[in-house]
VEXVOLUM-388557 format. One record per residue (C-alpha): residue number from 0; residue in one letter; x, y, z. Coordinates in nm, 3 decimals. Example, Ala and Ser with C-alpha at 12.3 -4.5 7.8 and 13.67 -1.06 7.14 Angstrom:
BEGIN
ATOM   num   residu         x         y         z
ATOM     0        a     1.230    -0.450     0.780
ATOM     1        s     1.367    -0.106     0.714
END
This chain:
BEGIN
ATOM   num   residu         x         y         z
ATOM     0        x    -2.014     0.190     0.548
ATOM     1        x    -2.007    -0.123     0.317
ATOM     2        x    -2.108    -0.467     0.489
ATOM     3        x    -2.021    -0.773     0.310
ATOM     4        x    -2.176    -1.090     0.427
ATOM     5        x    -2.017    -1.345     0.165
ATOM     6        x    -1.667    -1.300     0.129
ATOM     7        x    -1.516    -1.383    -0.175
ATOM     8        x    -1.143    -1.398    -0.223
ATOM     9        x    -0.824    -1.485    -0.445
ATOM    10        x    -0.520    -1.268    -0.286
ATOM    11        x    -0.687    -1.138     0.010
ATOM    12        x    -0.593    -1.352     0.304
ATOM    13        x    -0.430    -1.330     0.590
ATOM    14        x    -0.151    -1.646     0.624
ATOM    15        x    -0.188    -1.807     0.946
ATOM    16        x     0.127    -2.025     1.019
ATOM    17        x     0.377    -2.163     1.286
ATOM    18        x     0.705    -1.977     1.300
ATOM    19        x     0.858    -2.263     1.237
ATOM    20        x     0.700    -2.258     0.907
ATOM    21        x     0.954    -1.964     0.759
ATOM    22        x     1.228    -2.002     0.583
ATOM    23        x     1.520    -1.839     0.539
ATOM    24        x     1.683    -1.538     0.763
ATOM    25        x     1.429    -1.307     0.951
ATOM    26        x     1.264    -1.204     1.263
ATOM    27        x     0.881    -1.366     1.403
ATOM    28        x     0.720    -1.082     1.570
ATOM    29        x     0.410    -1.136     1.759
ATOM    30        x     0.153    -0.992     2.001
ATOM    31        x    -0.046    -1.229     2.216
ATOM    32        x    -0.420    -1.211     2.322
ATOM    33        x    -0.490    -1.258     2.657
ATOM    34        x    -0.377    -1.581     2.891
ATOM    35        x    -0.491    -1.754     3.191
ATOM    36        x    -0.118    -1.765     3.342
ATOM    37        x    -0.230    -2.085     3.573
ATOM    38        x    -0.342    -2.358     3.425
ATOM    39        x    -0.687    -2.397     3.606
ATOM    40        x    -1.070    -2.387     3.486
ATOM    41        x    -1.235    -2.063     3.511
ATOM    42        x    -1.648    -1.963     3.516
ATOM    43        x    -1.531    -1.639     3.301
ATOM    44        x    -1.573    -1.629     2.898
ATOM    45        x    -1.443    -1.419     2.623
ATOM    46        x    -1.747    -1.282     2.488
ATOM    47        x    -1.579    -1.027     2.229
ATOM    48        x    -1.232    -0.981     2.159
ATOM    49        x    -1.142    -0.677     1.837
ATOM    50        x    -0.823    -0.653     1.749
ATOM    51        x    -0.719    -0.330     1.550
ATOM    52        x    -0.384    -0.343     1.297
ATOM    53        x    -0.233    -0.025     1.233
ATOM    54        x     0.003    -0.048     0.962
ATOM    55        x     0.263     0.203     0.980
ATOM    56        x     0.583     0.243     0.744
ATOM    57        x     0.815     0.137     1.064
ATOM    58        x     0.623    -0.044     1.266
ATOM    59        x     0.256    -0.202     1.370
ATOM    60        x     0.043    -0.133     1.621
ATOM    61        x    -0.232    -0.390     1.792
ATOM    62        x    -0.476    -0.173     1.983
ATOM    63        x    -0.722    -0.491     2.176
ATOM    64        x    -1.003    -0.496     2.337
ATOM    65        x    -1.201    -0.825     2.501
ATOM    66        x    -1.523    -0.820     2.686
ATOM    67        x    -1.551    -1.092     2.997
ATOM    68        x    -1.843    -1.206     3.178
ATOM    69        x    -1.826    -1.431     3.499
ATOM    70        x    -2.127    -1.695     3.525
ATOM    71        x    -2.001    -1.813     3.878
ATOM    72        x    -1.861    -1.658     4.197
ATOM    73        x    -1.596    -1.376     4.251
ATOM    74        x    -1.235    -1.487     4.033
ATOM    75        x    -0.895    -1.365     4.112
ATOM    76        x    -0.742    -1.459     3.820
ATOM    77        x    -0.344    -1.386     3.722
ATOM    78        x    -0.377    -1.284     3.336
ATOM    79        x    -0.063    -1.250     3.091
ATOM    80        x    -0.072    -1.058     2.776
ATOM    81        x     0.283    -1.231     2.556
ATOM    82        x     0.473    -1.062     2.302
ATOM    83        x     0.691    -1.321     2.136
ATOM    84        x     0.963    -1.274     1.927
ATOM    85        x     1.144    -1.535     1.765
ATOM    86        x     1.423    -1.548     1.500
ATOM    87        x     1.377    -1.773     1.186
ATOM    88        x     1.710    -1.911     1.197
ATOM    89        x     2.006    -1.955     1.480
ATOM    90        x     1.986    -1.746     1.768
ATOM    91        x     1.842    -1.420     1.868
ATOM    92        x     2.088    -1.156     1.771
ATOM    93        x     2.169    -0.859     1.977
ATOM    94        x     1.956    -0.584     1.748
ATOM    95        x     1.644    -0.829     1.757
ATOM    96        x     1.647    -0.858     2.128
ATOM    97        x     1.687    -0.514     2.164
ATOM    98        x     1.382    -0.452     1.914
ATOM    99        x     1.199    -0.709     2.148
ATOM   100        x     1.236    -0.538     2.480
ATOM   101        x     1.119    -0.237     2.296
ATOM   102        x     0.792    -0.373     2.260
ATOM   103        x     0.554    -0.116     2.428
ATOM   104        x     0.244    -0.143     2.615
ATOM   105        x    -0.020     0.035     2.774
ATOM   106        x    -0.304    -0.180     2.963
ATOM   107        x    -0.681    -0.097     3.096
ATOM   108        x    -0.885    -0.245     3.318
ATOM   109        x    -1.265    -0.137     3.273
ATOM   110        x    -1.159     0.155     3.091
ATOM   111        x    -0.903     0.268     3.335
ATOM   112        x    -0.552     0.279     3.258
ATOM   113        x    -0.337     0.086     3.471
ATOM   114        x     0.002     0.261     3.661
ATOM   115        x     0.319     0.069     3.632
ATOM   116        x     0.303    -0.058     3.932
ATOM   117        x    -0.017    -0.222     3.898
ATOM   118        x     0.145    -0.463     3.673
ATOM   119        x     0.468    -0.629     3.618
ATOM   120        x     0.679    -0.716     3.303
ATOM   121        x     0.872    -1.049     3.292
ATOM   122        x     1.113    -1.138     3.025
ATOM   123        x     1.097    -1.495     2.983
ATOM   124        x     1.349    -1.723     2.738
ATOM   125        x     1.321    -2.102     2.624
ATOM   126        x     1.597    -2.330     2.721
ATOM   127        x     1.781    -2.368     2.412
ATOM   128        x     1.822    -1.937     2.384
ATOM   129        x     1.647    -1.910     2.030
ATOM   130        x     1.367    -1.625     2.136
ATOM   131        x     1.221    -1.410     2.364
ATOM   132        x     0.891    -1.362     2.503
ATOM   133        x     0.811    -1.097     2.695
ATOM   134        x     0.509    -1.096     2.956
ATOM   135        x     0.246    -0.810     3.075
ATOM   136        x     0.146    -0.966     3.379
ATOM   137        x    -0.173    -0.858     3.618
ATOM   138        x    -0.394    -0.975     3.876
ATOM   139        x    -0.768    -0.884     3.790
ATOM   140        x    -1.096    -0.946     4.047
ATOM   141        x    -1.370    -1.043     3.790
ATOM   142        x    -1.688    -1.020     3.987
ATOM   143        x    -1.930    -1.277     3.965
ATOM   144        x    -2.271    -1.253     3.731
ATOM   145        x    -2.098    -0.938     3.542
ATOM   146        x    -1.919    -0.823     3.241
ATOM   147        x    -1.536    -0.691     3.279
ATOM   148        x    -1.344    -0.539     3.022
ATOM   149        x    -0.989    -0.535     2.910
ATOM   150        x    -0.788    -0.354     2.653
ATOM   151        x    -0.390    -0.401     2.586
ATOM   152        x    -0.190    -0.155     2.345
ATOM   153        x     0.111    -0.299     2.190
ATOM   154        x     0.365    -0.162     1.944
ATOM   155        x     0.554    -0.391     1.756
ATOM   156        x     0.855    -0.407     1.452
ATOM   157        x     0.712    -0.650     1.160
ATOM   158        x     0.833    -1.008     1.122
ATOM   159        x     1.043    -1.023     0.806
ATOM   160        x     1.147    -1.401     0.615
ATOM   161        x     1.271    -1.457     0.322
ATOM   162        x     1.209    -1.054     0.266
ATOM   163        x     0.885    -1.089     0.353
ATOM   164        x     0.704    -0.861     0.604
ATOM   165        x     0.406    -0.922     0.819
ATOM   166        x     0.213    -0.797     1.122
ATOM   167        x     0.122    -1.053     1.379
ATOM   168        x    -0.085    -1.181     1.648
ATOM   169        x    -0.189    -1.496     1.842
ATOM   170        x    -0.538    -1.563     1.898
ATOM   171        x    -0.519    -1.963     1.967
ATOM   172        x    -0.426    -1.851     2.388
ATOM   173        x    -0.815    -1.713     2.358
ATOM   174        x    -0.870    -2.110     2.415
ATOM   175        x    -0.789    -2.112     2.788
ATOM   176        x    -1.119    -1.903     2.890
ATOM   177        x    -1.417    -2.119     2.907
ATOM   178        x    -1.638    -2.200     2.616
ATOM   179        x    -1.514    -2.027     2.251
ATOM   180        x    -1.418    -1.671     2.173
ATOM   181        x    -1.792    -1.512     2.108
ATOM   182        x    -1.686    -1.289     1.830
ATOM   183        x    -1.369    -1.193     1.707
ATOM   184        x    -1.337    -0.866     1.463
ATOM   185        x    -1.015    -0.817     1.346
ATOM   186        x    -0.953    -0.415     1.202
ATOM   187        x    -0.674    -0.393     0.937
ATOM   188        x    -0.627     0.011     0.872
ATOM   189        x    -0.301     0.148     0.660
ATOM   190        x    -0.191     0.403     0.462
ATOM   191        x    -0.083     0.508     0.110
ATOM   192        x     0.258     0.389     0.195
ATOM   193        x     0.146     0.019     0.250
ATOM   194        x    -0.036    -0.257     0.052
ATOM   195        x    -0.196    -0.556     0.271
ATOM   196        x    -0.330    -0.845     0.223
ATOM   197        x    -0.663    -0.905     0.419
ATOM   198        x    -0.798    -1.175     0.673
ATOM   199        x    -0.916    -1.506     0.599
ATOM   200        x    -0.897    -1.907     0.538
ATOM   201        x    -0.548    -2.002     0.603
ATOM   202        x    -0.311    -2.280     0.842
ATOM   203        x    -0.461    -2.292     1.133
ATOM   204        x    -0.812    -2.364     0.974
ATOM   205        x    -0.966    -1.972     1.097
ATOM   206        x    -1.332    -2.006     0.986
ATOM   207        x    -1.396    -1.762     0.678
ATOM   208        x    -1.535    -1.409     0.858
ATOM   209        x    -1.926    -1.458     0.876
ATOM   210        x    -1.888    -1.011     0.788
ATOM   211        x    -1.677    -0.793     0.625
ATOM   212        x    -1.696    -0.419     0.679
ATOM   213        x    -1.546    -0.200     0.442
ATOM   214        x    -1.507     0.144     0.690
ATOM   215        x    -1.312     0.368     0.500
ATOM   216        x    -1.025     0.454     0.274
ATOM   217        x    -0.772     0.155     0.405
ATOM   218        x    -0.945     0.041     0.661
ATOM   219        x    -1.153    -0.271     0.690
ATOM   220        x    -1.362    -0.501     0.958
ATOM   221        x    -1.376    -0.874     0.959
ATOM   222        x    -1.606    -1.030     1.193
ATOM   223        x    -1.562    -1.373     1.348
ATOM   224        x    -1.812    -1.585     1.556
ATOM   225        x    -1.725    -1.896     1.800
ATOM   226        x    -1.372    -1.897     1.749
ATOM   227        x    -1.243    -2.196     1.876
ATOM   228        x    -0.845    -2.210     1.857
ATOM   229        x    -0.701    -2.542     1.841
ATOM   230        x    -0.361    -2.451     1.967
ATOM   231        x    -0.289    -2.213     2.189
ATOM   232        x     0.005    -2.089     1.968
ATOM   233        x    -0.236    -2.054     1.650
ATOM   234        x    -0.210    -1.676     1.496
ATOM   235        x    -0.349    -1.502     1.224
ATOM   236        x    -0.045    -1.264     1.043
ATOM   237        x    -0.128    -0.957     0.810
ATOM   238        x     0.122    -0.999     0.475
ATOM   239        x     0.261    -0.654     0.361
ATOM   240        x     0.424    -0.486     0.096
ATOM   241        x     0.566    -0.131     0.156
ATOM   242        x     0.510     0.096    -0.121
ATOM   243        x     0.789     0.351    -0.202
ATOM   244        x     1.073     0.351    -0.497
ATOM   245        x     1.169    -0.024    -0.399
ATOM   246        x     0.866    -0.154    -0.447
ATOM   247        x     0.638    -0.090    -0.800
ATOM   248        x     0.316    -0.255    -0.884
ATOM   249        x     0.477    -0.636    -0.877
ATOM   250        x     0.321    -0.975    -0.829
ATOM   251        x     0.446    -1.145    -0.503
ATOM   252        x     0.440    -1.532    -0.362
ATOM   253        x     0.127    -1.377    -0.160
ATOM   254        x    -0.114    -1.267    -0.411
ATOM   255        x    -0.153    -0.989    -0.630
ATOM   256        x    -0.059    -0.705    -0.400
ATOM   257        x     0.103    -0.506    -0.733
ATOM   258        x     0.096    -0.635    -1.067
ATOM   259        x     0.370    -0.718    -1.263
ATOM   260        x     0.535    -0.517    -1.519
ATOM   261        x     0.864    -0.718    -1.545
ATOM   262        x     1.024    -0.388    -1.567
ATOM   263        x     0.875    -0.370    -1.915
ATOM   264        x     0.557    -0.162    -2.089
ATOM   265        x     0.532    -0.381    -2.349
ATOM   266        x     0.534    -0.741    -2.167
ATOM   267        x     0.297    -0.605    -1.847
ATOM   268        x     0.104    -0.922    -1.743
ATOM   269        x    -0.224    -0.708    -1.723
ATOM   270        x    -0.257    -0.612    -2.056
ATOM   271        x    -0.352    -0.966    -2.135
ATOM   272        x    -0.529    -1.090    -1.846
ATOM   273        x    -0.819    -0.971    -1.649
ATOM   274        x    -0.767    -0.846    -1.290
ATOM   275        x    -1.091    -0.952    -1.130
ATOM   276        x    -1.459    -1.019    -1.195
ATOM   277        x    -1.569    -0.889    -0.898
ATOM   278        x    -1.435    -0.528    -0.789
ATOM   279        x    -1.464    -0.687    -0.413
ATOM   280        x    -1.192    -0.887    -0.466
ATOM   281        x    -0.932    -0.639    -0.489
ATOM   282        x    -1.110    -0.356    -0.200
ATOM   283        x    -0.770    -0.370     0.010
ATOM   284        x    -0.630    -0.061    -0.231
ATOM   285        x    -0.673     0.305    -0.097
ATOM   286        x    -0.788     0.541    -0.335
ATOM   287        x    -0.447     0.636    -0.382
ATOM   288        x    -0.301     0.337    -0.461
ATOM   289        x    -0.573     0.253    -0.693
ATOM   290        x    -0.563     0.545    -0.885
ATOM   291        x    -0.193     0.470    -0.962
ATOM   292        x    -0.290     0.129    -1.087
ATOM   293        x    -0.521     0.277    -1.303
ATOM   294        x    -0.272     0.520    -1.415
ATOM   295        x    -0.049     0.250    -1.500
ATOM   296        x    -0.233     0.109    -1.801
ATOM   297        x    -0.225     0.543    -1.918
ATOM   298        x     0.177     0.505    -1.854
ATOM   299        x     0.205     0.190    -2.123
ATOM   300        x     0.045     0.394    -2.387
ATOM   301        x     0.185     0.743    -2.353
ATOM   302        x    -0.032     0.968    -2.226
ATOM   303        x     0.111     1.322    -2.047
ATOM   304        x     0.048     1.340    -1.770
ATOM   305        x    -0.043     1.666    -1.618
ATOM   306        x    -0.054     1.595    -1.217
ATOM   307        x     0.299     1.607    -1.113
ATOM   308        x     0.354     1.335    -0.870
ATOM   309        x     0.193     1.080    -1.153
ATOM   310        x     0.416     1.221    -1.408
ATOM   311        x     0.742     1.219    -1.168
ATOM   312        x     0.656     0.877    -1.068
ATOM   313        x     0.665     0.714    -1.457
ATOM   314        x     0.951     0.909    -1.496
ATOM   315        x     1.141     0.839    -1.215
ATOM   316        x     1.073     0.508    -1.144
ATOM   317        x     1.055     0.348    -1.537
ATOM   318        x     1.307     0.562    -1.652
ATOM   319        x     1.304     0.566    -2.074
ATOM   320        x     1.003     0.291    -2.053
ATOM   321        x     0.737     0.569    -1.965
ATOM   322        x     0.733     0.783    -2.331
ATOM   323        x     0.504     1.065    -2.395
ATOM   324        x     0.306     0.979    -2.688
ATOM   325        x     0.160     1.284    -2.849
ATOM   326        x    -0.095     1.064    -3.039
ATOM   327        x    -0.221     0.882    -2.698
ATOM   328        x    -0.581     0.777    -2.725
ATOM   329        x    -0.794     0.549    -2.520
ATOM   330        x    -0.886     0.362    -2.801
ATOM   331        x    -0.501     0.206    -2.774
ATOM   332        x    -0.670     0.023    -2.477
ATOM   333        x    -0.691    -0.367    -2.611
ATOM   334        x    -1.023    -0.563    -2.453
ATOM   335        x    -0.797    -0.690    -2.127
ATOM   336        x    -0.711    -0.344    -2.038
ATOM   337        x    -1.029    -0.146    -2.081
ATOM   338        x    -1.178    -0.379    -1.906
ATOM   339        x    -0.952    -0.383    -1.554
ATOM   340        x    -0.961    -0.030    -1.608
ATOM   341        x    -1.282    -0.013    -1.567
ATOM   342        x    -1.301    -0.248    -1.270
ATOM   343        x    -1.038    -0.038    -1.062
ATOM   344        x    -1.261     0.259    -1.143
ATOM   345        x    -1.557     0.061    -0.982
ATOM   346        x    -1.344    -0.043    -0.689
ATOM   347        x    -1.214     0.305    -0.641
ATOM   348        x    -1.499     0.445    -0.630
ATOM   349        x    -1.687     0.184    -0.379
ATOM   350        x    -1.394     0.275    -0.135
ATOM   351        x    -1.557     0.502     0.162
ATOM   352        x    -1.421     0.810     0.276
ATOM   353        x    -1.430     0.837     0.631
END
């Protein structure tokens, strides 16, 4: 286990923006933390709130889990958990509202999983038709002087814009509990088949993480402390690419999730500019993906590759612009390249294995 307590970053951030914000054709997607349903003052805080993003090729998962505690008397307090889903432009279509009802959840009340009938699911639209939001309602007792816990599964497709994917959640409805959100850690795990971005500075002014917590091989902690939305539609998004035969090692409007090759060896940006000064700064990789990279700067010059799935990839992906060079040598490396070679090899081998 890594622990960070200055965060540096270029690429890594998470964007945090209104819907409204997109352009262009697409689908908002977003999971909600918990809501005071009546608009009332409460005695209960939010001491801890961790949200964990699962990243799968299909789909995202938000796994969350707060930790109450009641100064005052006994509360009997109705508590919503929204899943919103909004489309960027016209209406909601009849394969996005069926994706939104799809939305899945499990709920648990100090550790014990609640039945279906010990909660109720309301569909709820806005006047004008556009979305969807779709409600996990409960009643919960917090007891006075003591500590309840909560934890809400969701499953969720990925907002696209603009063909641009992201994994979602609103944190700013944290701001009807009394006082601030104590600490907020936000978990970001994925696979080989998907590059993130990270969590940050962005829109809705999200203080940088006072920790970051480097777990294991794609997966990653960020810690938050008095989190004080200021609306209670402010949400943090995770940006992603997914890696498979559409997608190479390209630069994006988002940061340097792949690096770009313009479809050419010869021009590739990286041979003539420096990745990073800091390994740190580019720890959102798995070992897999930065082994590849590395591999990449081998590809330009020639060199035979012996592991099959790096020598199918060149070949199948770059076609005639990955040649075997029977005189490859490392000392075809220019400055630019040995050196982000070198860095990726220091990142890669920083990343933890669980």
């Amino acid at each position: 286990m890594k622990i960070l307590h200055s965060y540096k970053t270029s690429w890594l951030f998470v964007l945090f923006f209104a819907a409204t914000a997109l352009a262009n054709d697409g689908m908002v997607h977003l999971a909600g933390t918990v809501e005071l349903i009546e608009d009332k003052k409460t005695n209960v805080s939010m001491k801890e709130e961790e949200i964990i993003i699962t990243l799968h090729k299909d789909h995202y998962e938000i796994d969350v889990w707060f930790r109450f505690f009641n100064d005052g008397p006994n509360e009997k307090i109705l508590i919503g958990f929204p899943a919103t889903h909004i489309p960027v432009a016209a209406k909601i279509n009849a394969r996005d509202l069926e994706a939104a009802k799809k939305t899945m959840f499990r709920t648990y009340i100090n550790e014990k999983l609640l039945q279906p009938d010990e909660y109720t699911i309301k569909e709820e639209y806005p006047e004008n038709s556009i979305g969807i939001r779709i409600w996990l309602l409960r009643q919960v007792e917090f007891k006075g002087n003591s500590y309840t816990t909560s934890r809400v599964i969701y499953k969720m497709p990925y907002s696209e814009a603009g063909g641009a994917f992201y994994a979602g959640y609103i944190y700013g409805t944290g701001r009807s509990w009394k006082g601030p959100i104590g600490k907020m850690s936000v978990v970001v795990k994925h696979g080989d088949d998907v590059m993130v971005g990270g969590v940050g500075e962005g829109f809705n002014e999200l203080k940088k993480p006072t920790s970051f917590i480097w777990e294991a091989n794609g997966r990653y902690r960020y810690v938050f402390e008095n989190v004080e939305p200021k609306r209670k539609d402010d949400e943090l998004t995770v940006p992603i690419v997914f890696f498979d035969s559409k997608y190479k090692f390209e630069c994006t409007d988002y940061g340097i999730f792949l690096c770009d090759l313009d479809r050419d060896f010869d021009g590739w940006y990286w041979s003539n500019n420096l990745l990073y000064k800091d390994p740190n700064d580019i720890m959102l990789f798995t070992k897999k993906q930065a082994r590849l990279f590395i591999n990449y700067f081998f590809a330009i010059h020639g060199y035979e590759f012996k592991n099959p799935y790096y020598r199918d990839y060149f070949q199948k992906y770059y076609g005639g612009k990955y040649q075997v060079n029977p005189n490859f040598s490392e000392k075809n490396f220019n400055e630019f390249e040995r050196k982000n070679i070198d860095f990726l090899l220091k990142m890669e081998s920083m990343i933890p294995v669980e």
